[in-house]
C-alpha positions in Angstrom: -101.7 72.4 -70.8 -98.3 71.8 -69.6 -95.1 72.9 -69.7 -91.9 70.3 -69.9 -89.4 70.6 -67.3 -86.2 69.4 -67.9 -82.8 69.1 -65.4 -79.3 69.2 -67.6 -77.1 69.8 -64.5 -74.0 71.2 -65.0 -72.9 71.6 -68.9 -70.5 73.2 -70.9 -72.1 76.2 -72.7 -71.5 75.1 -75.9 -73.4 72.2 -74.9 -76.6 73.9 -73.5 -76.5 75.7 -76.7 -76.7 73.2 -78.5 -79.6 71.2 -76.5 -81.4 74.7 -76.8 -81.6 74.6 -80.6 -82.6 71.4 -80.6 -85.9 72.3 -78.2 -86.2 75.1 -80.3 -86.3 73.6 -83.6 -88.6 71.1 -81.9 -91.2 74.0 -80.7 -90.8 75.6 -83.9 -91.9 72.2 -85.5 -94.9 71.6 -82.7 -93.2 68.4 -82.0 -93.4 69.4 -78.4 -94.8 71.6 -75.7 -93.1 74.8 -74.4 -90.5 73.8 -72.5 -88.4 75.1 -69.6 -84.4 74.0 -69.0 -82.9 74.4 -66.0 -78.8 73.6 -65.7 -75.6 75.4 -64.3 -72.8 76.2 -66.5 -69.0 76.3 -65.7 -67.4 80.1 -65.8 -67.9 81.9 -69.1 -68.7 85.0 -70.2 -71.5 85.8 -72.6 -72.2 89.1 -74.7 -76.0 90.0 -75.9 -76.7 91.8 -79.3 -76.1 94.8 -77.4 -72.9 94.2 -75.3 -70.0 96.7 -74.8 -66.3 94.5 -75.2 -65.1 97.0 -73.1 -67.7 95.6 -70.3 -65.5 93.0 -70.2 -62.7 94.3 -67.7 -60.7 91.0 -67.7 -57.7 90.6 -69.8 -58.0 87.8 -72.7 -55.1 86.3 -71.4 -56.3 85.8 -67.4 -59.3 85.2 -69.0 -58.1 81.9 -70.9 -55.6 80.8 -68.0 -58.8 80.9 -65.8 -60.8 78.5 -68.3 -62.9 80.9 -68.8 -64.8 81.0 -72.0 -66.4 84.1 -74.4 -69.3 83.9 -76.2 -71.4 86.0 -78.3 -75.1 85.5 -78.7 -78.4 87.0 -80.0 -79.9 87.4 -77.1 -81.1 90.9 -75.8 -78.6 93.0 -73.2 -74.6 93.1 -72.4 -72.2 91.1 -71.0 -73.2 89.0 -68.5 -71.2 85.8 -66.6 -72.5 82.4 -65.7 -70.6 79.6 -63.3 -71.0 77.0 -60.5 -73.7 77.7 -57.9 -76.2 79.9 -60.5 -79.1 78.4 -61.6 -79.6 79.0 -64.9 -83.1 79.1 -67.0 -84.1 78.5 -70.7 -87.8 78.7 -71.5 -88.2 77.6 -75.1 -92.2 78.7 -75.1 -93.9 80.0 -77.8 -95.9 83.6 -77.5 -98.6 82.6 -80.0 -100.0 80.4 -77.3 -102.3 80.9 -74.9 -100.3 83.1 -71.8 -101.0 85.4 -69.2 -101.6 88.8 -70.5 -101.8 88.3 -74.1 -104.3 90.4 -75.9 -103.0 89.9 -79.3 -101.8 87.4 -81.4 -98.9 86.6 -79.3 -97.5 87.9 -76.2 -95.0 90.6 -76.7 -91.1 90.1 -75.9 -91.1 92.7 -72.9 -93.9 90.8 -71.5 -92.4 88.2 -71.7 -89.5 88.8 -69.9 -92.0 90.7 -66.8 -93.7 87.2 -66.5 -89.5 85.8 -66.0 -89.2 88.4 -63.5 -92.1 87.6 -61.5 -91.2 84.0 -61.4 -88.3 85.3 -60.1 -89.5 87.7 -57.8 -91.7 84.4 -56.4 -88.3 82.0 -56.0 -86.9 85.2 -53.7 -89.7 85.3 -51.3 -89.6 81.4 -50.8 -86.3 81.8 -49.0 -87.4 85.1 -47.6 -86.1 87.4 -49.8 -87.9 90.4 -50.3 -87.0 91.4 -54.3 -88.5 93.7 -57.4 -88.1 95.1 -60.5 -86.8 98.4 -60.9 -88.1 100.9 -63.7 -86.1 100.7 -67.4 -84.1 98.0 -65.8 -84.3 94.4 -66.9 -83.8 91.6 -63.8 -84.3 91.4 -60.5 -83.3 93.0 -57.5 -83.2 93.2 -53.9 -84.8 95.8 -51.9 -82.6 98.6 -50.3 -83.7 100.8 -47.9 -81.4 104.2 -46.6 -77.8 103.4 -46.7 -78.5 99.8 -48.3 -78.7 100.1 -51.9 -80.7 97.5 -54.0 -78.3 94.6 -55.4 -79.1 92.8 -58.8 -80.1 89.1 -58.1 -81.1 87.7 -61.2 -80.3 88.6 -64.8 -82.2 87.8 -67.7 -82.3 88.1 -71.7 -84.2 86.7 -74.2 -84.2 85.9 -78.0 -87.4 85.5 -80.1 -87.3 83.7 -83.6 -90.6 82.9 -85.5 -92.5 83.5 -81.9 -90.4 81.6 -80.3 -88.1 82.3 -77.4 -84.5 80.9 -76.4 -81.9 81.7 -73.6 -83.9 83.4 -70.5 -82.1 84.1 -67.2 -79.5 83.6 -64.6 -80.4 83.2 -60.4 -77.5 83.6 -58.2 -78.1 80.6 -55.9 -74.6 80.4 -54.5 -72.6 81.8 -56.8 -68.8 83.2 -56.1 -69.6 87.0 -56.8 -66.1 87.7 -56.9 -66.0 86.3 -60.5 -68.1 89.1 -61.2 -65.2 91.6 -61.1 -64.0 90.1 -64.4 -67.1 92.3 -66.3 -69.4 95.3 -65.7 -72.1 93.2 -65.3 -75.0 94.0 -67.6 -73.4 97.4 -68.7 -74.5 98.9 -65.1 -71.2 100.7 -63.5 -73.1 101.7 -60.0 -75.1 98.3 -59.0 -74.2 95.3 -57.1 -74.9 91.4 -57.4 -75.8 89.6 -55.1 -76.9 86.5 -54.3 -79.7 83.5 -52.4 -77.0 82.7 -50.2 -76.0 86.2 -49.1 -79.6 87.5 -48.7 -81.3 84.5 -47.0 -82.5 85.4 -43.4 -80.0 84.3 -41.3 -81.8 81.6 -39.3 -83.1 80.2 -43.2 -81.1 77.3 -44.2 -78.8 78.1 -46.8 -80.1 77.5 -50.5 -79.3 75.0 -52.4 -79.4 74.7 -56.8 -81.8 71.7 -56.1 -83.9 74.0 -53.9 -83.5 77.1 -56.3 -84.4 74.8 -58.8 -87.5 73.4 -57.2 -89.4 77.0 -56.6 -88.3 78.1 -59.9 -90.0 75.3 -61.5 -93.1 75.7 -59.3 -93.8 79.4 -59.3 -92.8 79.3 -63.4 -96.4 76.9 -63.9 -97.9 79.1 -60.9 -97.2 82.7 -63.1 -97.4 80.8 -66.6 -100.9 78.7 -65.4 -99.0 75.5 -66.5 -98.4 72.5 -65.4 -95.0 71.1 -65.2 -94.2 67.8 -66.9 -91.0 66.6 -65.5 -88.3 64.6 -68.3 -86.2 62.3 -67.5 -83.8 63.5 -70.8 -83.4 65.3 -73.7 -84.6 62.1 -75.5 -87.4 61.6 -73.6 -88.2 65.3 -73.9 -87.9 65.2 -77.8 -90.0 62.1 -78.6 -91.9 61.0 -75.4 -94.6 63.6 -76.5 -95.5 61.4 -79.8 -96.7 58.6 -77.3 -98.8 59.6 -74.3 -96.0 60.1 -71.4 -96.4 59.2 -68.1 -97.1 62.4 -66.0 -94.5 63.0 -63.0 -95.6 66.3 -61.8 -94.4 69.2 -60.4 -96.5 70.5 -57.5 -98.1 73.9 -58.0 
């Protein structure tokens, strides 16, 4: 079994939405396998079903002179933002198939989103980052210790529709934390971002969105037992599958 990988780069948001409902309606369909998206999105802000507009601490106005565009989705959690140098995920996977930890007919939401987290967790420790989860808290975090408080390095929040998921979560790679300031990010008054770049060891080289993007993809078929079937395009990725492709793999 395999999971497809596929690269978008940097997109307007409106834009990986719409490439998202198109995998979607695809999975839905069993056209193709699950499928993960990696890309990086220009500023915007984005609220979940259960966001707070007064999260948002920005003014409309700076907002909009900033480029800076609102949108509000179905998936789960607050306000969140996404810009240049964070590696963003979509896994478009199915939980009636067969995945880690299922022991009924499909793999429950929360689940889900633990099996994001230790993907996660996995792309940290490659650049020697020690991270976790933290109890009734969804993401991922860095370990504090005394005076050093733990700091929120990846965000995630999923949406599931006839068992199958959409949107997923957000890696600080190298990302200008000062756009942050525009939000409460995730709701959460007393935590911290922080980011790959700001956490890596300082004799580590500093990380890249192509590196980021790399471990991601590896550690998601190590914690998903997949195999990852690289696409060339959203083309390739919606009809290639009818054929039999020509395998570029990932290494796990």
């Amino acid at each position: 079994m395999h999971v497809n990988l596929l690269h978008l780069g940097r997109i307007p948001y409106t834009e990986g939405l719409a490439v998202q409902q198109q995998v979607v309606a695809a999975r839905k369909a069993n056209l193709i396998a699950d499928t993960l998206l990696l890309l990086e999105h220009p500023p915007v802000l984005t609220l979940g079903r259960n966001a707070h507009r007064s999260n948002i601490l920005a003014s409309d106005e700076y907002l909009a002179s900033r480029g800076v565009e609102l949108h509000e989705i179905n998936r789960g959690g607050d306000v969140t933002y996404h810009g240049p140098g964070q590696l963003v995920g979509y896994p478009i996977v199915d939980l009636r198939g067969d995945l880690p930890g299922k022991k009924g007919p499909h793999l429950g939401p929360v689940d889900f989103v633990r099996l994001l987290e230790a993907v996660l967790i996995h792309t940290c420790n490659d650049f020697g980052i020690m991270a976790q989860r933290i109890p009734k808290l969804t993401g991922v975090w860095t370990i504090g210790g005394g005076s050093i408080p733990e700091k929120k390095i990846a965000a995630l929040g999923v949406h599931v529709s006839q068992g199958v998921t959409s949107h997923g979560f957000a890696l600080n790679v190298a990302t200008d934390l000062r756009d942050f300031d525009w939000i409460i990010p995730c709701g959460l008054t007393d935590k911290q971002v922080t980011s790959l770049e700001l956490e890596v060891p300082t004799d580590a080289p500093v990380p890249t969105l192509e590196a980021a993007g790399n471990s991601v993809s590896r550690n998601f078929g190590r914690v998903f037992s997949r195999q990852m079937l690289w696409c060339e395009s959203l083309e390739d990725l919606l009809h290639a599958e009818r054929a039999t492709p020509a395998l570029s793999d990932v290494q796990l």
